[in-house]
C-alpha positions as CSV (number, residue, x, y, z in Angstrom):
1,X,20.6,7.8,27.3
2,X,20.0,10.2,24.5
3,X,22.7,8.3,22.4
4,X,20.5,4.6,22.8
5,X,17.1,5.8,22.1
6,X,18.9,7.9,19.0
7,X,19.9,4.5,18.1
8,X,16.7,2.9,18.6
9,X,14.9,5.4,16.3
10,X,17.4,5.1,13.4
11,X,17.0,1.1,14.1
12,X,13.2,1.7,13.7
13,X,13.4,3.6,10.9
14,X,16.0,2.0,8.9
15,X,14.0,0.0,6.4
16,X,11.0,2.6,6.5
17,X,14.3,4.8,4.9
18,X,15.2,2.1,2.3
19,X,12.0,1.2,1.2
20,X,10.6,4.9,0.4
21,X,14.2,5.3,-1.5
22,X,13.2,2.9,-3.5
23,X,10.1,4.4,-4.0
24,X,11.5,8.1,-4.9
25,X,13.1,6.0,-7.4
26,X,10.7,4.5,-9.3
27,X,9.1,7.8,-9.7
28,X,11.7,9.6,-10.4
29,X,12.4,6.9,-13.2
30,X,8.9,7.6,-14.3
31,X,8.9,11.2,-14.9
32,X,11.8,10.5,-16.7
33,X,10.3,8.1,-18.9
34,X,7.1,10.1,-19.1
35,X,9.3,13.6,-20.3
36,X,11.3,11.5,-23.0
37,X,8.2,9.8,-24.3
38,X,6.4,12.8,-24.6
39,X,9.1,14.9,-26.5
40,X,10.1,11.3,-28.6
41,X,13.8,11.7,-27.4
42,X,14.5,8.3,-29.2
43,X,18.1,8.3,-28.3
44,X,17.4,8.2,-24.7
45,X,18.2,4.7,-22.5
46,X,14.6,5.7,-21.6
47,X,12.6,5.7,-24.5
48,X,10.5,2.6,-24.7
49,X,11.2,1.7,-21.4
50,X,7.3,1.1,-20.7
51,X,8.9,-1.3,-17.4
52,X,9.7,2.3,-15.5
53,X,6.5,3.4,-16.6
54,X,3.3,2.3,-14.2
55,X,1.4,-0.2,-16.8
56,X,1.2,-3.6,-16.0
57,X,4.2,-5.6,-15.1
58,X,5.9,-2.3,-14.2
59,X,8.9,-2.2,-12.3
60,X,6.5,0.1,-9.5
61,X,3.6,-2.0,-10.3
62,X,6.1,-5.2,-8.9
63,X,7.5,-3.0,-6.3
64,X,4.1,-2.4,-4.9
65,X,3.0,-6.0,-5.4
66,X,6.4,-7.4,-3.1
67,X,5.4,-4.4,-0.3
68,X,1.4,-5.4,-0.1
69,X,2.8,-9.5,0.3
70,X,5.1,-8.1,3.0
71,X,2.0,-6.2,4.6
72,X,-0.1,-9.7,4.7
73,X,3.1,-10.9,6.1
74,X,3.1,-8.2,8.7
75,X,-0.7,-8.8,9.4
76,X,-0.3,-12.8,9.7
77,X,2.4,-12.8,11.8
78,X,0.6,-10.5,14.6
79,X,-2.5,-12.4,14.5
80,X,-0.3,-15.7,15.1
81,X,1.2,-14.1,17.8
82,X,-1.8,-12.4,19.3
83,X,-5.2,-14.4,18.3
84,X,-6.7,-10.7,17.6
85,X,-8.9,-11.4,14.8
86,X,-8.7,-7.9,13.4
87,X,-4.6,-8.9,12.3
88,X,-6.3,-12.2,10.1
89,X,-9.1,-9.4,9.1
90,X,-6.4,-7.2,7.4
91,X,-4.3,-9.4,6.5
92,X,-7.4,-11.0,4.4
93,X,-8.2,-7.3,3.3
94,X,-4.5,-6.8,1.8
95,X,-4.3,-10.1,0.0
96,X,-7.9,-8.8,-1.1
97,X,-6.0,-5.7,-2.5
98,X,-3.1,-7.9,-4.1
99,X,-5.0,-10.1,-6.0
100,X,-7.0,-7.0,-7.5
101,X,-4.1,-5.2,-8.2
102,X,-2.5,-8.6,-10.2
103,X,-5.6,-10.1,-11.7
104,X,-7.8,-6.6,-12.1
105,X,-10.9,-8.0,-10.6
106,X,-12.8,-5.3,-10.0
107,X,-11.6,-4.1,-13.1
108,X,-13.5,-7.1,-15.0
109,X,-16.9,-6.4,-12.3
110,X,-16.6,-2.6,-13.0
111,X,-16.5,-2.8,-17.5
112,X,-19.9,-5.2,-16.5
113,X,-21.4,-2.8,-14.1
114,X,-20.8,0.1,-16.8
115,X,-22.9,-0.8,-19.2
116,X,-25.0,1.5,-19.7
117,X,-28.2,-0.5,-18.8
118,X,-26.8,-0.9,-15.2
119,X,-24.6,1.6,-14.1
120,X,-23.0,3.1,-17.0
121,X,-19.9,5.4,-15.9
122,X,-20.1,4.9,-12.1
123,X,-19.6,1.3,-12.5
124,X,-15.8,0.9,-11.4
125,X,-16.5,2.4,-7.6
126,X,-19.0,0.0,-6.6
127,X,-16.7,-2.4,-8.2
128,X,-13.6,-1.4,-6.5
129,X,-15.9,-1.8,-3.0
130,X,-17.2,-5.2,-3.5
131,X,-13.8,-6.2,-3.8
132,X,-12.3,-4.4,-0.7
133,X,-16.1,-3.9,1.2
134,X,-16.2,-7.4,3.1
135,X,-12.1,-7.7,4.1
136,X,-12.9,-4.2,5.3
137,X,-15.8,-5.0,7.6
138,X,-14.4,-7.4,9.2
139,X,-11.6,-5.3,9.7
140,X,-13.3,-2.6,10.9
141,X,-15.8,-5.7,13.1
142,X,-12.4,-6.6,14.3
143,X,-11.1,-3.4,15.1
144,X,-14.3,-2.9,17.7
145,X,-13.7,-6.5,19.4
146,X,-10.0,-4.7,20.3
147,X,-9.7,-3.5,24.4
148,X,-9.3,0.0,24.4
149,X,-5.6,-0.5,25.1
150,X,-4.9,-2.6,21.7
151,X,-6.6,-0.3,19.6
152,X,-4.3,2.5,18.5
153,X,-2.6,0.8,16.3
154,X,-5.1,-0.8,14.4
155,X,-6.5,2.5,13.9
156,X,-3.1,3.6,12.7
157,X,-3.0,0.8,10.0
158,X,-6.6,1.5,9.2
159,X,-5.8,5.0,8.5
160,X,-3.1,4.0,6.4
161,X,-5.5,2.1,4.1
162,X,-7.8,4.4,4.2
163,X,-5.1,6.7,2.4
164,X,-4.0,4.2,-0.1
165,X,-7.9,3.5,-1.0
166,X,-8.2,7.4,-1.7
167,X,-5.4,7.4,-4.0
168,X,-6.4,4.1,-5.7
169,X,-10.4,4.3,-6.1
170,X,-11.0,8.2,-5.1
171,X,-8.3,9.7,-7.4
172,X,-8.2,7.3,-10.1
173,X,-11.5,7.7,-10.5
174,X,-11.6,11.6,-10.1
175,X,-9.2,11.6,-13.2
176,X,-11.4,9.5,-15.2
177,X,-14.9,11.0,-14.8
178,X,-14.2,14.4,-14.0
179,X,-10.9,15.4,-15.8
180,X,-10.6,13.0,-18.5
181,X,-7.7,10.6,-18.8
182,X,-6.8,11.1,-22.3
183,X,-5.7,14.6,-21.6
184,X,-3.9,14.1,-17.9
185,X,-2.8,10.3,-18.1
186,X,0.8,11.3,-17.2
187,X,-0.3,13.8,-14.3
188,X,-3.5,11.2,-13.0
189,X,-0.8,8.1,-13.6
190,X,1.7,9.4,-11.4
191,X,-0.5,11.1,-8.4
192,X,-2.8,7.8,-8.4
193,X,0.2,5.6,-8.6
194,X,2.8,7.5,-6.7
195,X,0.1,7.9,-4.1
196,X,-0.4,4.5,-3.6
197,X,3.1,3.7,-4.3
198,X,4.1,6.2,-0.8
199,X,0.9,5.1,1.5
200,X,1.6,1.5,1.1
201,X,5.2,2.6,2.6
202,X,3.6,4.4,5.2
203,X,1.9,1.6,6.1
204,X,5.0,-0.5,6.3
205,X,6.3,2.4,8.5
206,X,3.2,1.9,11.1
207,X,3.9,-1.7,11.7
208,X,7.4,-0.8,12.1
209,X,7.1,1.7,14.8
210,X,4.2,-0.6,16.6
211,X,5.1,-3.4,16.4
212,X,6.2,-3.8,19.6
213,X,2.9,-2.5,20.8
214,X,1.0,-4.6,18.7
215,X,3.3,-8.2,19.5
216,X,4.8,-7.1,23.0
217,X,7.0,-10.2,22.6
218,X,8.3,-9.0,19.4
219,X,10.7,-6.1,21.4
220,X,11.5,-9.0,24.1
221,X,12.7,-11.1,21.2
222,X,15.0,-8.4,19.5
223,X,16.6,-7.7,22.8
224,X,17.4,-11.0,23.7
225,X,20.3,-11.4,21.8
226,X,21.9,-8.0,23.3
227,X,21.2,-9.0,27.1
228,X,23.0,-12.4,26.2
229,X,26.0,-10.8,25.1
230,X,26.4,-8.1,27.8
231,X,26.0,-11.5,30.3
């Protein structure tokens, strides 16, 4: 007994495992970087290596692109399988986040908002909200129209985004208004980014463990194929 629901953990947890050693990684890649950049150790395979660093086009940058696709993935899939409108919500909330994390759209709304006739340096967080705000209301609308039963999850998987949003709007902007950027942009680059890097895996790691919960089909279906063999 102990032995099967030993296995059925490791099972659960198996690509949870991969995908955050992937993610250790990529950071560890970018502290590398960061150290050889920063002491000019031009010799090193990592020395102008800006794809292990977190700019654009970034190898974590990518990395974090391919897990929010496979979180609207996740989010499409359980609303096709349960009708619940709060899966299509978040699933229209994270392919909110992708496309402002490829095309930098609240990027381009936040340099207008912080002119200094509107604004000024505040500009980026009402930015970053108008971009996320509506997905979110109608997750959170969704979320309310759950049964009591159903709604554990979801709140799981809102938490979850409510821990990447502090490390991509609350820390990133922290860094820039408080601290300054120009004297932590290694230190804010890799909390911020790291951050986000590790809560979109934790989100990932939600859906894993409920999933079953959240499609009750979805455990039927994986078991099928060992009840037909032990026939």
């Amino acid at each position: 007994m102990n032995m099967t629901a030993d296995r059925s953990v490791s099972h659960t947890l198996m690509w949870p495992s991969i995908i955050l050693a992937v993610d250790f990684l990529l950071l560890i890649a970018f502290l590398r970087w960061a150290y050889v950049e920063h002491l000019h150790i031009t010799d090193s395979f990592f020395y102008g290596k800006l794809r292990l660093s977190s700019v654009d086009g970034s190898l974590m940058e990518r990395w974090g692109y391919v897990k929010e696709a496979g979180i609207v993935g996740l989010a499409a899939y359980a609303f096709a399988r349960t009708k619940e409108f709060f899966y299509a919500a978040y699933a229209v909330l994270f392919l909110g986040v992708l496309s402002d994390d490829a095309l930098r759209i609240h990027e381009y709304i936040g340099k207008w908002l912080s002119d200094p006739a509107l604004l000024g340096k505040w500009g980026n967080l009402p930015s970053a909200l108008l971009v996320s705000g509506v997905p979110l209301a109608l997750s959170l609308y969704g979320f309310y129209k759950l049964s009591n039963d159903r709604k554990f999850p979801a709140l799981m998987l809102l938490a979850g985004f409510c821990v990447m949003a502090f490390f991509a709007v609350v820390v990133d902007n922290l860094h820039s208004l408080l601290i300054g950027v120009e004297h932590f942009k290694t230190a804010s680059s890799f909390i911020e980014d790291g951050g986000e890097l590790l809560s979109l895996t934790l989100i990932i790691t939600v859906w894993r463990i409920y999933m079953p919960l959240i499609v009750p089909t979805h455990q039927r279906m994986n078991r099928t194929p060992h009840m037909m063999v032990q026939q």
